[in-house]
C-alpha positions as CSV (number, residue, x, y, z in Angstrom):
1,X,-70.3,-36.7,-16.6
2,X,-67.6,-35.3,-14.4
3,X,-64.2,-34.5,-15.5
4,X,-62.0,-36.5,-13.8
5,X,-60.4,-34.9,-11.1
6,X,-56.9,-33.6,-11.1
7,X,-53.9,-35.1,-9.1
8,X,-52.6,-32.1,-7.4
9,X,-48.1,-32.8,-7.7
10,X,-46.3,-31.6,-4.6
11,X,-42.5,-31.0,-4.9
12,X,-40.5,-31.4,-2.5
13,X,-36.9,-29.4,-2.0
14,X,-34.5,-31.9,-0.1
15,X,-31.2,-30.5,1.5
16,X,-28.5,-33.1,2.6
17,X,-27.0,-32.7,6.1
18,X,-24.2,-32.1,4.9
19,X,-25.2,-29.1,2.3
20,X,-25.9,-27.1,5.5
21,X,-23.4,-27.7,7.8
22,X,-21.4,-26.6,4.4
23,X,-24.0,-23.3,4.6
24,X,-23.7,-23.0,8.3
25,X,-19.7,-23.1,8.2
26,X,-19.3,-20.7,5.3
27,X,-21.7,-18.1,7.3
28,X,-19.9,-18.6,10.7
29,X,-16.2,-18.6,8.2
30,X,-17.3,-15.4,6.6
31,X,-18.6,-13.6,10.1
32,X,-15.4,-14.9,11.7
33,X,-13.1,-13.3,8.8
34,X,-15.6,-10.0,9.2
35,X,-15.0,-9.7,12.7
36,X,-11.1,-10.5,12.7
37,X,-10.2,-8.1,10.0
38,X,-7.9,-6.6,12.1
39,X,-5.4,-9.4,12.4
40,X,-6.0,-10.3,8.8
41,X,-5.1,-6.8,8.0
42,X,-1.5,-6.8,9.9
43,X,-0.9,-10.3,8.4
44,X,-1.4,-9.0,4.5
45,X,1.0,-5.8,5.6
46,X,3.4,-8.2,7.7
47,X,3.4,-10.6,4.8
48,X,4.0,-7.4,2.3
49,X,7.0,-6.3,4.6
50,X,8.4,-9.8,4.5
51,X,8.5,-9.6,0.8
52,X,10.1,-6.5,0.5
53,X,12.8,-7.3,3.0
54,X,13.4,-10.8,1.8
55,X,15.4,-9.9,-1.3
56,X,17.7,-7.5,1.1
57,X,18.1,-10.4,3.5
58,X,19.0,-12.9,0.7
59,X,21.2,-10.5,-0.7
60,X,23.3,-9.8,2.8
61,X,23.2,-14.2,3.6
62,X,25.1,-14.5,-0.3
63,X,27.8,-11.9,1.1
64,X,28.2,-14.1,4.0
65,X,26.0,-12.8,7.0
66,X,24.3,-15.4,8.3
67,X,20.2,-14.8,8.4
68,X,20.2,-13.9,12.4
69,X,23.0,-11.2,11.8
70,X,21.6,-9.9,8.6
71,X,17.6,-9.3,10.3
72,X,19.8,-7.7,13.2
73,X,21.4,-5.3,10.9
74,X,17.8,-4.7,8.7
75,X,16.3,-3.9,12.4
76,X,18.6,-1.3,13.3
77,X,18.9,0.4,9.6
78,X,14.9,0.5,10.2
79,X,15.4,2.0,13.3
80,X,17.3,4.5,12.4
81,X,15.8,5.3,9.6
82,X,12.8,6.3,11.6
83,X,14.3,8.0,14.1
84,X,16.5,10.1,11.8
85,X,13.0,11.2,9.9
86,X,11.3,11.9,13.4
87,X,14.3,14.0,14.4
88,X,14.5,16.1,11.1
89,X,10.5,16.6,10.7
90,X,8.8,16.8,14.0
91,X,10.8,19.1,16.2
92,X,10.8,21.8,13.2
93,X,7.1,21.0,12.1
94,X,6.2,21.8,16.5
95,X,8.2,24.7,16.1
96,X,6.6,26.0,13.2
97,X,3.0,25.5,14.3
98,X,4.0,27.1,17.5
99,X,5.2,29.9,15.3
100,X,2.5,30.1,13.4
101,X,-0.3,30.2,16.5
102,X,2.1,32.5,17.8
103,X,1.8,35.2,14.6
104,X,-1.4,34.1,14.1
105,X,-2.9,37.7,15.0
106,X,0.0,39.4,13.3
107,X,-0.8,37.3,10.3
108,X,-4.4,38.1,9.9
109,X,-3.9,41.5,10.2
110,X,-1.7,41.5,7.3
111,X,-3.8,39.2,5.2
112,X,-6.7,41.4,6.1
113,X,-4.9,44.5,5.0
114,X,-3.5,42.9,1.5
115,X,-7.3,41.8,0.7
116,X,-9.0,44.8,1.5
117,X,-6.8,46.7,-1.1
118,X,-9.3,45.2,-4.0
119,X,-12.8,44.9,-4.9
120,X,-12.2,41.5,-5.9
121,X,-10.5,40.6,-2.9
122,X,-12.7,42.1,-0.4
123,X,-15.4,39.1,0.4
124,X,-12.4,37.0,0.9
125,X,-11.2,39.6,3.7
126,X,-14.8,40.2,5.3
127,X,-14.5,35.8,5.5
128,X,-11.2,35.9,7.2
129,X,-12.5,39.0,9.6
130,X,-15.6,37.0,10.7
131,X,-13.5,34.0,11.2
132,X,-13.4,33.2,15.0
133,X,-9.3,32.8,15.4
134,X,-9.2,31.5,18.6
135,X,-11.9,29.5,18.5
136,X,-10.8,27.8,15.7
137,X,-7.4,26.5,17.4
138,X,-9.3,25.5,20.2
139,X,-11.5,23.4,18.6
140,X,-8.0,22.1,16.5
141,X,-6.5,21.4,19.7
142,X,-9.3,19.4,21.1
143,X,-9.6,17.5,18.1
144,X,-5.9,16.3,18.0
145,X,-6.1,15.6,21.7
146,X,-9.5,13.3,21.3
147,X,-6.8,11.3,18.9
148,X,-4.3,10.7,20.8
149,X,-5.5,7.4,21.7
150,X,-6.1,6.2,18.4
151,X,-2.9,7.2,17.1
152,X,-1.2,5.2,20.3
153,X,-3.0,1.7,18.9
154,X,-2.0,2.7,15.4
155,X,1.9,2.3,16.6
156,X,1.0,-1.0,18.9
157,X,-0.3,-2.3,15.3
158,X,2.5,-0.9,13.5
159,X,5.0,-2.5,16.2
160,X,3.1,-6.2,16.4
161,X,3.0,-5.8,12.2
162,X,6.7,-4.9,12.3
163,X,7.3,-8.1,15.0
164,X,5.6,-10.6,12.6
165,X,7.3,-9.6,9.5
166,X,10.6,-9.7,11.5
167,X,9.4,-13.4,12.5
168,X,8.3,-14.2,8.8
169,X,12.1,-13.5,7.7
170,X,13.7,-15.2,10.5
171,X,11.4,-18.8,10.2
172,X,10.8,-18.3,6.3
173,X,11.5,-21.9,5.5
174,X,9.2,-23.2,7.9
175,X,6.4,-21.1,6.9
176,X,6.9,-22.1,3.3
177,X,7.0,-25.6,4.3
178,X,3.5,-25.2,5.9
179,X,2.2,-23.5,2.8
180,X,3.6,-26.6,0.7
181,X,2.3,-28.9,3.0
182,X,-0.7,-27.6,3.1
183,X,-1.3,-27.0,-1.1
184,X,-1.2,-30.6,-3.4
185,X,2.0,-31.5,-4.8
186,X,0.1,-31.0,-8.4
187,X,-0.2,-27.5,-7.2
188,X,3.3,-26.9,-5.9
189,X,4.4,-25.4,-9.5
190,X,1.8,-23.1,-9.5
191,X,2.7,-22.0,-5.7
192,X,6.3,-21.8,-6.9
193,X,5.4,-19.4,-9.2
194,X,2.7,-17.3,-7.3
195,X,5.2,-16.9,-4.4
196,X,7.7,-15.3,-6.9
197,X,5.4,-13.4,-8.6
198,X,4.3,-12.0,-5.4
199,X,7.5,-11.3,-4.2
200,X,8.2,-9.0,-7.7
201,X,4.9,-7.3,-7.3
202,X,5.6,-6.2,-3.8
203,X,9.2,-5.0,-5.0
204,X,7.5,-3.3,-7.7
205,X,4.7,-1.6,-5.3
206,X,7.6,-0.4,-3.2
207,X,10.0,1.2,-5.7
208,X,7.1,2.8,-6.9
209,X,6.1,4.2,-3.7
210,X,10.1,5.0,-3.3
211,X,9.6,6.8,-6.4
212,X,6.6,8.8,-6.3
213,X,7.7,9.7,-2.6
214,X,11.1,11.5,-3.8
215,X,10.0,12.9,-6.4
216,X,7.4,14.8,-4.2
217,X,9.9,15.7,-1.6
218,X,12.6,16.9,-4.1
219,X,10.0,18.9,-5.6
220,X,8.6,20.4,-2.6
221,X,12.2,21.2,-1.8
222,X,13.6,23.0,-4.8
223,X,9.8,25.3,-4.8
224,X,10.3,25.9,-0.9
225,X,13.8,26.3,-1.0
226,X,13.1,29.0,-4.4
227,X,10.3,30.6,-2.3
228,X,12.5,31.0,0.4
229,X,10.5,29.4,3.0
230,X,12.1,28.5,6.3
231,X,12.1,24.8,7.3
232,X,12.1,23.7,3.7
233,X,14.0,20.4,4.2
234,X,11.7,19.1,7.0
235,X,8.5,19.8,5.3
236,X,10.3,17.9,1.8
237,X,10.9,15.1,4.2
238,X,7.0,15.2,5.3
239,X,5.4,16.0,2.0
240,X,7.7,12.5,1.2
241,X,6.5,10.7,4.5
242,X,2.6,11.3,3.7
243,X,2.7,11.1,0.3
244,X,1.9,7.2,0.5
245,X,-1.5,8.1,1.9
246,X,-3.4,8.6,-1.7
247,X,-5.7,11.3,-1.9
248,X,-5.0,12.6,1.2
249,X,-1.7,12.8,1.2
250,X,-1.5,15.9,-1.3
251,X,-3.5,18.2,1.2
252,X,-1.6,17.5,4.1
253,X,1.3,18.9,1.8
254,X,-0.3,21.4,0.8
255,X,-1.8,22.7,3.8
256,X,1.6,23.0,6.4
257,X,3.8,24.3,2.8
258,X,1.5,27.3,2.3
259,X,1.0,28.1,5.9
260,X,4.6,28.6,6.0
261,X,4.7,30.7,3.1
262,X,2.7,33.3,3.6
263,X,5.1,35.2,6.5
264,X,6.8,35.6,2.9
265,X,3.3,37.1,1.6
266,X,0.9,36.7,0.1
267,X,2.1,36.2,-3.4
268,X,4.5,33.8,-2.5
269,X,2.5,31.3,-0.3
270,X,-0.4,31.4,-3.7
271,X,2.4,30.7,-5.7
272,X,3.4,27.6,-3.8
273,X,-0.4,27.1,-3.7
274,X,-1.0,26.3,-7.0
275,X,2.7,25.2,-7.8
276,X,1.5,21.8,-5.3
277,X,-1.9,22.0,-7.0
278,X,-0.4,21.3,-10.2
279,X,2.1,18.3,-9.5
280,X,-0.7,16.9,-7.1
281,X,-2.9,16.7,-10.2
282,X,0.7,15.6,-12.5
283,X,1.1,12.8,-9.6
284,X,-2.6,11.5,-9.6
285,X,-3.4,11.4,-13.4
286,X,0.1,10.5,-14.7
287,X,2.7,9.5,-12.9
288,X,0.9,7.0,-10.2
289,X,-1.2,5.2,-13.1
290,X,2.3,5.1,-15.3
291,X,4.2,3.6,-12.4
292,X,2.3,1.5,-10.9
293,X,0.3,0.4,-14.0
294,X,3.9,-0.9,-15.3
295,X,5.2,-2.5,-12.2
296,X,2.0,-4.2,-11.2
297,X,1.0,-4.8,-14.6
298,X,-2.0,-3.4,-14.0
299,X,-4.1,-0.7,-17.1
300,X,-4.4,3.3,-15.6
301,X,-8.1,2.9,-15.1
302,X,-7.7,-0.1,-12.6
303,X,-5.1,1.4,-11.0
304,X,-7.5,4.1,-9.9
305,X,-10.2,2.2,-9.9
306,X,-8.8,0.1,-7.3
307,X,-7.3,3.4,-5.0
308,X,-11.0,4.3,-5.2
309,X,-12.3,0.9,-3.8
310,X,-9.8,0.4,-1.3
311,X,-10.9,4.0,0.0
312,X,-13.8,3.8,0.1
313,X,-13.9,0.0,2.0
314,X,-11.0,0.8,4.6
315,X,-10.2,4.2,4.6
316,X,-6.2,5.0,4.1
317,X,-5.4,1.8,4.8
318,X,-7.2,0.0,2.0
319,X,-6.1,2.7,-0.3
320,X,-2.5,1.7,0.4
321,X,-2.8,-2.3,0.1
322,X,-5.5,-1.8,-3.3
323,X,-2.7,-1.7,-5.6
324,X,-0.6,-4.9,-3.9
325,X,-3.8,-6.7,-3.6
326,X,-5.6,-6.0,-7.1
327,X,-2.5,-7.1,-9.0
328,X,-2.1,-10.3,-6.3
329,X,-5.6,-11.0,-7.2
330,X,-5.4,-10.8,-11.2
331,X,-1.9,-12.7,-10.8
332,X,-3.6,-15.5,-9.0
333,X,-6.2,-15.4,-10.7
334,X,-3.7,-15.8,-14.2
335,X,-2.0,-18.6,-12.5
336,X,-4.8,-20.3,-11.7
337,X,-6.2,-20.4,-15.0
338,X,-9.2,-19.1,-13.8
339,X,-10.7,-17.7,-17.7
340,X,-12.5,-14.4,-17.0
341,X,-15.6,-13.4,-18.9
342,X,-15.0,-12.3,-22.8
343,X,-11.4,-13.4,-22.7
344,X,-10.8,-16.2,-25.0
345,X,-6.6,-15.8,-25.7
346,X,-5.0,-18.9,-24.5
347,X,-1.4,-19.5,-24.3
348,X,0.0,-22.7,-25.7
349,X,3.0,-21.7,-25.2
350,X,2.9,-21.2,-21.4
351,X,0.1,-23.8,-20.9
352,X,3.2,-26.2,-22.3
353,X,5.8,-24.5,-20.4
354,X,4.2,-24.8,-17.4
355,X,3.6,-28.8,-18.2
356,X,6.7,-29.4,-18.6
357,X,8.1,-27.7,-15.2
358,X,5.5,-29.6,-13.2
359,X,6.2,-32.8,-15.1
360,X,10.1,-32.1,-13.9
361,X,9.3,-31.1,-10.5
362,X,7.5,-34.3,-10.2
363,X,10.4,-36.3,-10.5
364,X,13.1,-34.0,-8.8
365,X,10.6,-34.0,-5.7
366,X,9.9,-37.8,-5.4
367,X,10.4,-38.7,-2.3
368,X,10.6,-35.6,-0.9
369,X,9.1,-33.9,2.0
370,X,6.6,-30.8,1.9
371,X,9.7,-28.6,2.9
372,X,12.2,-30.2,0.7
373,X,9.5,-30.3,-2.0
374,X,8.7,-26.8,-1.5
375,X,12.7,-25.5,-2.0
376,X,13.0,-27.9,-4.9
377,X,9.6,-25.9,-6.3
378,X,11.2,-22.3,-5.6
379,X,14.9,-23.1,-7.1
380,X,13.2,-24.9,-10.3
381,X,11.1,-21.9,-10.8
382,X,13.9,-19.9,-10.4
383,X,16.1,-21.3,-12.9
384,X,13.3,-21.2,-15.1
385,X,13.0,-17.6,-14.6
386,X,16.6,-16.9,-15.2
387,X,16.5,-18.9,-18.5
388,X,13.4,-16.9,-20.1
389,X,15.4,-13.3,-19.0
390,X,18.4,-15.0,-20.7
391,X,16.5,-16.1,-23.3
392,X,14.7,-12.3,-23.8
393,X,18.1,-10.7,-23.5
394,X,19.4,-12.9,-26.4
395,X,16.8,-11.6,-28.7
């Protein structure tokens, strides 16, 4: 007899409708976000000024300006501001190079002359002899002049970035209302609180930029000013200018401060050399990861970790938002409750904190509209605020 023949089972792999439009949207959402990146970048920088500027604004408005006056004032302090900087560091910086292209010849001689004297030194000055001066500035000159345009649509972004931010402050209520309108009312706590905590990493992320910047430039001061090198004030006002552009930002100290050394020699212009060297390496390895690790809450190795991602993904500019954005992220992320991998520490304490303000705010906001909801949300979160520093301070 025959074995009976086997039923061959066919499966069958159903998708609803409504699974793929969900598929189709998220491609199209994702391609859209990829190729609008641009506006999504000046809105995280506009909403970054905002927040940095909002405590200033709020500060003038309880001294009785009233918010138009006060953004008036902010606009021209910023104005000035940049215009001072521009007038102390670019005229001297044109001069210099000028100077410098000038005594180029003069210069290499001498260099040529001082390395030639030792055995040591002597590749070094057959390097420097074969070096093709001339065509070297050429090639510099063409290369600044190919960016010329690029650095004109950097400003129009910096400007319309600038404009938003201005707009942020100016219709702040409104835009909070949307955001309030937009989130549940069980969430509005949890806005409340990721607003604020926002608005203190920002202030932290700028001080600490504030910070790292002067300390660069009052360094780079007293060495140039001990050195002796002319223009020391306007490149201590650079070095403090780029200094916000991580990694980079050291060399394009270093560069223009030994260049202007070495009319002074040799000696001199290696001794501000490695004088740089060594607080570029102090700046990157302890001060930036101390800083920034205590205002953003955020360990040393993620600190540079994140500098390192935001490089390598968009250039200068992400390095500069990676440190605002990681410790946004992790905050949120906190706030949320979202439980990572491996971490199993729960807070009762905060877990009934946090029940209790939302079980408040529930009946302060009954009623209420999304904007009024949404001030009740930030002035309850401040209070509460206020009574855990008073709290601390007491023991």
């Amino acid at each position: 007899m025959k074995p009976p023949a086997q039923k061959s089972s066919i499966v069958r792999f159903e998708i609803a409708p409504r699974s793929i439009a969900l598929i189709l949207v998220s491609i199209a959402g994702v391609w859209l976000a990829w190729q609008l990146w641009i506006v999504e970048l000046i809105l995280i920088v506009a909403l970054i000024l905002a927040g940095t500027f909002n405590p200033l604004i709020e500060w003038m408005e309880a001294r009785g300006f009233r918010r138009g006056y006060a953004l008036i004032v902010l606009l021209v302090a910023l104005l000035a501001g940049i215009a001072g900087v521009v007038f102390l560091t670019v005229p001297p910086l044109i001069d210099q190079i000028t100077g410098m292209v000038q005594n180029a010849p003069a210069t290499r001689a001498r260099l040529l002359t001082v390395l030639g004297e030792h055995n040591v030194t002597k590749p070094f000055g057959h390097a420097v002899k074969s070096a093709e001066l001339e065509q070297l500035f050429t090639r510099v000159e063409s290369y600044l002049l190919g960016y010329t345009s690029k650095a004109v649509e950097v400003i129009g972004y910096g400007v319309t970035t600038l404009a938003l931010s201005l707009y942020l402050l100016a219709d702040g209520k409104r835009a909070q209302g949307v955001a309030y309108a937009i989130v549940p009312r069980d969430y509005h706590m949890r806005l409340a609180r990721i607003l604020h905590n926002m608005e203190t990493i920002v202030g932290g992320y700028m001080r600490g930029q504030f910070i790292t910047c002067a300390a660069i430039g009052l360094f780079t001061y007293a060495l140039l000013v001990v050195c002796k090198v002319p223009n020391a004030l306007s490149l201590a006002l650079f070095a403090a200018l780029v200094d916000v552009i991580p990694f980079v930002g050291g060399l394009m100290v270093i560069v223009p401060a030994v260049l202007s050394a070495l009319p002074r020699g040799v000696p001199v212009a290696l001794v501000v050399f490695v004088a740089l060297s060594v607080y570029m390496e102090f700046e990157s390895r302890i001060l930036v990861p101390r800083i920034y690790g205590q205002v953003l809450r955020l360990p040393r190795t993620a600190v540079i970790l994140a500098l390192i991602a935001g490089a390598t993904l968009m250039g200068i500019i992400g390095a500069l938002l990676a440190l605002p954005i990681a410790a946004g992220l992790l905050m949120i992320l906190e706030e949320l409750r979202v439980e990572m991998p491996g971490d199993d520490s729960v807070d009762s304490s905060m877990r009934a904190r946090d029940a209790e303000a939302e079980a408040t705010y529930e009946q302060m906001s009954a009623g209420a509209t999304a904007p009024e909801a949404g001030e009740i949300a930030k002035h309850l979160e401040h209070d509460i605020r206020d009574a855990e520093l008073e709290d601390t301070g007491k023991g």
